[in-house]
C-alpha positions as CSV (number, residue, x, y, z in Angstrom):
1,X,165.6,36.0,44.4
2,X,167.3,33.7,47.4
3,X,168.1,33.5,50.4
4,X,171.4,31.0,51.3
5,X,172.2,30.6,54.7
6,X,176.1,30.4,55.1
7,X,177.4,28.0,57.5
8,X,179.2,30.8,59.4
9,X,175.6,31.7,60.8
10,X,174.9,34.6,58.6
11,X,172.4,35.1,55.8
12,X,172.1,36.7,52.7
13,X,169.7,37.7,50.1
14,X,170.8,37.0,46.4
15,X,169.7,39.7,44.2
16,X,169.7,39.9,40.2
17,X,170.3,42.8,38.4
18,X,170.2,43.4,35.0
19,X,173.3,44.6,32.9
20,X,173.5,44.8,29.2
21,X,171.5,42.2,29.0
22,X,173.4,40.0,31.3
23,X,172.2,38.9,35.1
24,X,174.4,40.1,38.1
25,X,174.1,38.7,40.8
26,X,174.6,41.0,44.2
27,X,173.5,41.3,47.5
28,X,172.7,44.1,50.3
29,X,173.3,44.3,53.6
30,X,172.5,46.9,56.5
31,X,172.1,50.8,56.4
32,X,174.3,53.6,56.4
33,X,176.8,55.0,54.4
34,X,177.5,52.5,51.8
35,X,180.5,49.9,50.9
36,X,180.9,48.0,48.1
37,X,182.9,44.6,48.2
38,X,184.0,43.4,45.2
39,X,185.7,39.8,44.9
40,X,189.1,38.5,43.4
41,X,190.2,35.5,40.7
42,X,187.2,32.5,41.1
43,X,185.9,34.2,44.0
44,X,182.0,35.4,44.8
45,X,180.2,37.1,47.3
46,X,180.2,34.5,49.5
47,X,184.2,35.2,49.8
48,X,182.7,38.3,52.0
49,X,180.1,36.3,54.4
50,X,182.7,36.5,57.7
51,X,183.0,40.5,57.0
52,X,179.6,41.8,55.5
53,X,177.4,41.2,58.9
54,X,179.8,42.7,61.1
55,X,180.1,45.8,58.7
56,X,176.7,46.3,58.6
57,X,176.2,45.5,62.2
58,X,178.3,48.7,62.5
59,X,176.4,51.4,60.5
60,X,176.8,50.8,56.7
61,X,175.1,49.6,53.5
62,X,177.5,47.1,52.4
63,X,176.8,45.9,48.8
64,X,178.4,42.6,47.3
65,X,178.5,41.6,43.8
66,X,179.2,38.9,41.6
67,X,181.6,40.2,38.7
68,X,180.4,39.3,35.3
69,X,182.0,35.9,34.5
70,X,182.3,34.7,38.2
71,X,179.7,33.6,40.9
72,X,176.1,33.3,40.4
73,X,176.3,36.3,37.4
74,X,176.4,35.3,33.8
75,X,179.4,33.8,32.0
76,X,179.2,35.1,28.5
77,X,181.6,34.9,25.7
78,X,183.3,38.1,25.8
79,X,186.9,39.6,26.5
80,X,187.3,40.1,29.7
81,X,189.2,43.3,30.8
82,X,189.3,45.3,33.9
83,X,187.4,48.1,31.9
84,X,184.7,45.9,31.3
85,X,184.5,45.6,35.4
86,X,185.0,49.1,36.0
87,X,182.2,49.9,34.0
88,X,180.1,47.7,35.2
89,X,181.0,48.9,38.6
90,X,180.1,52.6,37.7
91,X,176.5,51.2,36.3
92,X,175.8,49.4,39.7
93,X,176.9,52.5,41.5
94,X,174.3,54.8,39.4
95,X,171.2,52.1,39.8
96,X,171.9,51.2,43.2
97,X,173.6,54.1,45.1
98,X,174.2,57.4,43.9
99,X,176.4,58.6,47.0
100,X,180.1,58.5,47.4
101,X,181.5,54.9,48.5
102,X,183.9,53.1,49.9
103,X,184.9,50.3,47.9
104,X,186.7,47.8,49.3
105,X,188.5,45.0,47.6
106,X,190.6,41.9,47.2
107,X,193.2,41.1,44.7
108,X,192.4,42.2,41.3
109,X,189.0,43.3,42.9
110,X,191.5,45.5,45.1
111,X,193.1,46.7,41.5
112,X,189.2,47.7,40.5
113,X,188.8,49.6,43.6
114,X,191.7,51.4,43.2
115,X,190.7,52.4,39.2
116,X,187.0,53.6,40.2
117,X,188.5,55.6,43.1
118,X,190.6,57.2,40.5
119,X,188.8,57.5,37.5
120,X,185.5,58.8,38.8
121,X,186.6,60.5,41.8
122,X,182.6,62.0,42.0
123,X,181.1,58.2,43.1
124,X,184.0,58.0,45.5
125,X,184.8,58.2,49.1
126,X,187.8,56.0,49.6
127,X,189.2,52.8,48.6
128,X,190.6,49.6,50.9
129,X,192.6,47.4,49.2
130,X,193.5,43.8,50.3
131,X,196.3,42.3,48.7
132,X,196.2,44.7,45.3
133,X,197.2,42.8,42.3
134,X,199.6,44.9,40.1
135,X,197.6,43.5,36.8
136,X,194.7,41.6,35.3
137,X,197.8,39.2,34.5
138,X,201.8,39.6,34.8
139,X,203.1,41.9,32.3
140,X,205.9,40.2,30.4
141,X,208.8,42.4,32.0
142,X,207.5,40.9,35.2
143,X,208.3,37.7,34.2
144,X,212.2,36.0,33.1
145,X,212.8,34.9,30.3
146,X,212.2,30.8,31.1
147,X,208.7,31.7,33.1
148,X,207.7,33.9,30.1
149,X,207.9,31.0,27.7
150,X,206.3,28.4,30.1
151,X,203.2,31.4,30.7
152,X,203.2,31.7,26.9
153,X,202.7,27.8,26.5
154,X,199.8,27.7,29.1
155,X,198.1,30.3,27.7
156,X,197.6,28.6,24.3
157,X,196.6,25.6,25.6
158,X,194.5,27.4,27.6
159,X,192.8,28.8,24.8
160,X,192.7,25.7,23.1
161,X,189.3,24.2,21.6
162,X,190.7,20.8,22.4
163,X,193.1,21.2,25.5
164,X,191.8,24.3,27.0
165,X,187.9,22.3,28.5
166,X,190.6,19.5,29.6
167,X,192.5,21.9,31.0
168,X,190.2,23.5,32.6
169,X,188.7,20.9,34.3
170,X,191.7,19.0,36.0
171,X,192.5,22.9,37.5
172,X,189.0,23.0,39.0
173,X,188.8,19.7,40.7
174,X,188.0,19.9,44.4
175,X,191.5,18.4,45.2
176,X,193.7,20.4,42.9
177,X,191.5,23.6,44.5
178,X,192.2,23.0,48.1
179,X,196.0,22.4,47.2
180,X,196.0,25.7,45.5
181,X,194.3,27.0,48.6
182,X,196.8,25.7,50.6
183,X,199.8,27.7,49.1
184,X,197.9,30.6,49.1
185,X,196.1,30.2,52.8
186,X,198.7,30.3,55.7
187,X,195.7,29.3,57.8
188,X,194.9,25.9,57.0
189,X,191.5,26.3,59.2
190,X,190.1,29.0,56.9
191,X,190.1,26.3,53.8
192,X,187.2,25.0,54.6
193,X,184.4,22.9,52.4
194,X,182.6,25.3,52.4
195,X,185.6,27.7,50.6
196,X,185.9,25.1,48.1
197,X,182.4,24.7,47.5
198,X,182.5,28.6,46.7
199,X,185.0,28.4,44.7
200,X,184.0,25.0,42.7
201,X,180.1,25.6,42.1
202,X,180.2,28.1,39.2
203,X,183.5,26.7,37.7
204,X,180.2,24.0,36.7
205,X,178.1,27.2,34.9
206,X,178.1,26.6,31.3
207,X,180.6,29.4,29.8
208,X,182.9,29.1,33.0
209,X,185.8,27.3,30.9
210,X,185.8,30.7,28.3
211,X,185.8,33.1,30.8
212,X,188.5,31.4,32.4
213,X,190.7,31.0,29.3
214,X,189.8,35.0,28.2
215,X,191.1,36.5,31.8
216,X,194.3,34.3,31.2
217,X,195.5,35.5,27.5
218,X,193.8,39.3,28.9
219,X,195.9,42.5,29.0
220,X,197.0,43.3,32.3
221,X,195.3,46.5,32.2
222,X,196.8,49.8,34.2
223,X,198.9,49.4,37.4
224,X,199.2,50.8,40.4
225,X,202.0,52.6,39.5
226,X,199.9,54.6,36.4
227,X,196.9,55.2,38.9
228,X,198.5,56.2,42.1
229,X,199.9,59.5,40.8
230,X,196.2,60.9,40.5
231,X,194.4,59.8,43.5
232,X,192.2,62.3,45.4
233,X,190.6,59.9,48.3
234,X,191.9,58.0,51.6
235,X,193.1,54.4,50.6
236,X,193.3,51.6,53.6
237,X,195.9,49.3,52.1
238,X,196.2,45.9,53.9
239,X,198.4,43.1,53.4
240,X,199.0,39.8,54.0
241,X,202.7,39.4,54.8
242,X,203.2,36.1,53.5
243,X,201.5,36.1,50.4
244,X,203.1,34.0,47.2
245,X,200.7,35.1,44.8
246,X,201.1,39.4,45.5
247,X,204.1,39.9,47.8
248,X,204.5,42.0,50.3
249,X,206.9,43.9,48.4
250,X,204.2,45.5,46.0
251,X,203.4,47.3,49.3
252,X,206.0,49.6,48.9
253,X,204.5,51.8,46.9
254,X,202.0,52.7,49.3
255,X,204.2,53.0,52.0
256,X,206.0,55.7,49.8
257,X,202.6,57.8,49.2
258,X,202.1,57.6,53.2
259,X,205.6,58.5,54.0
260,X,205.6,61.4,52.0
261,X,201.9,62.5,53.8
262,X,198.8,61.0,51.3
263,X,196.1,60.2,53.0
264,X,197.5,56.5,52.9
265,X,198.0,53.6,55.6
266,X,199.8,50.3,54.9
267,X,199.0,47.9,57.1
268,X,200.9,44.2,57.0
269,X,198.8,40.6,58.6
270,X,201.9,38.5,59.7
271,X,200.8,34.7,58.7
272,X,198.4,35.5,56.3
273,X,198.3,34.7,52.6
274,X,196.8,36.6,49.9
275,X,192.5,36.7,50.7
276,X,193.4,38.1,54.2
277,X,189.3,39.4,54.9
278,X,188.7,35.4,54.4
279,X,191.7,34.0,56.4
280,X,192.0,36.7,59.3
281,X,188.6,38.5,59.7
282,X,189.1,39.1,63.2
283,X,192.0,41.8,62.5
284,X,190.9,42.8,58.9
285,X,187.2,43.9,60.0
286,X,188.1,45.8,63.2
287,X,190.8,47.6,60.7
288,X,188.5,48.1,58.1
289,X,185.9,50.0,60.9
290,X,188.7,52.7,62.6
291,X,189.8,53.4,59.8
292,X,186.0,53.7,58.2
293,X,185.3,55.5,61.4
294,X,188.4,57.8,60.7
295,X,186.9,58.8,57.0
296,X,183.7,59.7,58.8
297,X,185.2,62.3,61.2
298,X,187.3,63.9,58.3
């Protein structure tokens, strides 16, 4: 157990958890009705220190984890799939809360929101999703036929023996990171050192490279599309309007449900790329309270 003090001024506890065998790291943060944040691609908890104190500040439990494969959790050699997650997600929830919650989510950590909130209704009390992804990966009828080739080719060198470490490592390279940042960030004062940091540190954790290469050749796992038709609970669903990574298009299926009366608001960030809580928490965290505060009074 540690404590790491976050040069935005807050501080959180690291937690370990045991899951099949396999450490998970999380943290907890406040009291109240609970939230659980869960991260996207590379990310960790830390991609959550500018919104967890003011969440808790305001009356909830919020709960962070590291996914298996990512962060400060284990990086064993398995598949990884989205039901692994989800699972893992439901196990957390039984050991650690056992009372319907809000979970909140960013990119394919938006996509794992959106499948607990569906498939096990009973833990649930809503969903907020940042900047959903539509998939694990892009399903090849998302993809022409050129890109569909060049994605094929990566992927086998990704899962290379020989290429796929030297791969691996060029892509995680401080430098190449805060490029990649940069088409992703329409902030460029949000990509700081201490983002890259985040983002390098367990990309040096022995197993990183594997996990890596398995989410890469991984099936994309449901859509939105296939989950949307049987949700019961509110969804927030906010998004960054100049996103390259999940346009703002992929929105529009949202905005469907809410125009014809789910329980279902779409809100678009204007200048703001795909990890909008990270870039913009000034408007995602007084957005994620109302309508928090709105779910209460229901």
């Amino acid at each position: 157990m540690t404590t790491q003090q976050l040069k935005t001024g807050s501080t959180f506890e690291k937690l370990n958890w045991t899951w099949r065998g396999y450490r998970i790291q999380y943290t907890v943060m406040g009291t109240g009705r609970p939230l659980v944040l869960i991260h996207g691609f590379g990310a960790s908890i830390g991609h959550w220190r500018k919104n967890m104190p003011v969440l808790a500040a305001e009356g909830y439990r919020v709960f962070a984890l590291d996914l298996l494969g990512f962060g400060g959790s284990d990086k064993p050699a398995l598949d990884y799939i989205l039901e692994l997650w989800e699972e893992l997600l439901k196990d957390f929830w039984k050991t650690h809360i056992q009372e319907p919650t809000v979970f909140v989510g960013n990119s394919i950590g938006a996509l794992l929101s959106l499948m607990v909130v569906v498939n096990s209704p009973e833990i649930s009390a809503g969903g907020v999703l940042i900047n959903c992804a539509g998939g694990l990966n892009h399903r090849p009828d998302e993809l022409n036929f050129p890109l569909r080739l060049v994605m094929g080719a990566f992927t086998k060198l990704v899962s290379s023996k020989v290429a796929g470490p030297f791969l691996f490592n060029r892509i995680r390279h401080k430098d190449r990171l805060r490029r990649t940042l940069r088409q992703v960030y329409v902030n460029p004062e949000a990509i700081t050192d201490e983002l890259v940091d985040m983002l390098y540190d367990p990309s040096c954790d022995t197993g990183a490279q594997q996990v890596f290469a398995s989410i890469l050749t991984a099936p994309p796992g449901p859509s939105p599309a296939e989950l949307l038709p049987k949700i019961q609970h509110p969804l927030l669903v906010l998004w960054g309007e100049d996103d390259p990574w999940t346009p703002i298009k992929g929105a529009a299926i949202y905005k469907e449900l809410s125009e014809n009366g789910q329980p279902v608001k779409v809100v678009g960030i204007p200048k703001t790329g795909h990890c909008p809580h990270d870039e913009r928490p000034d408007v995602v965290n007084p957005l994620i309270l109302d309508w928090l505060a709105q779910l209460s009074s229901q």
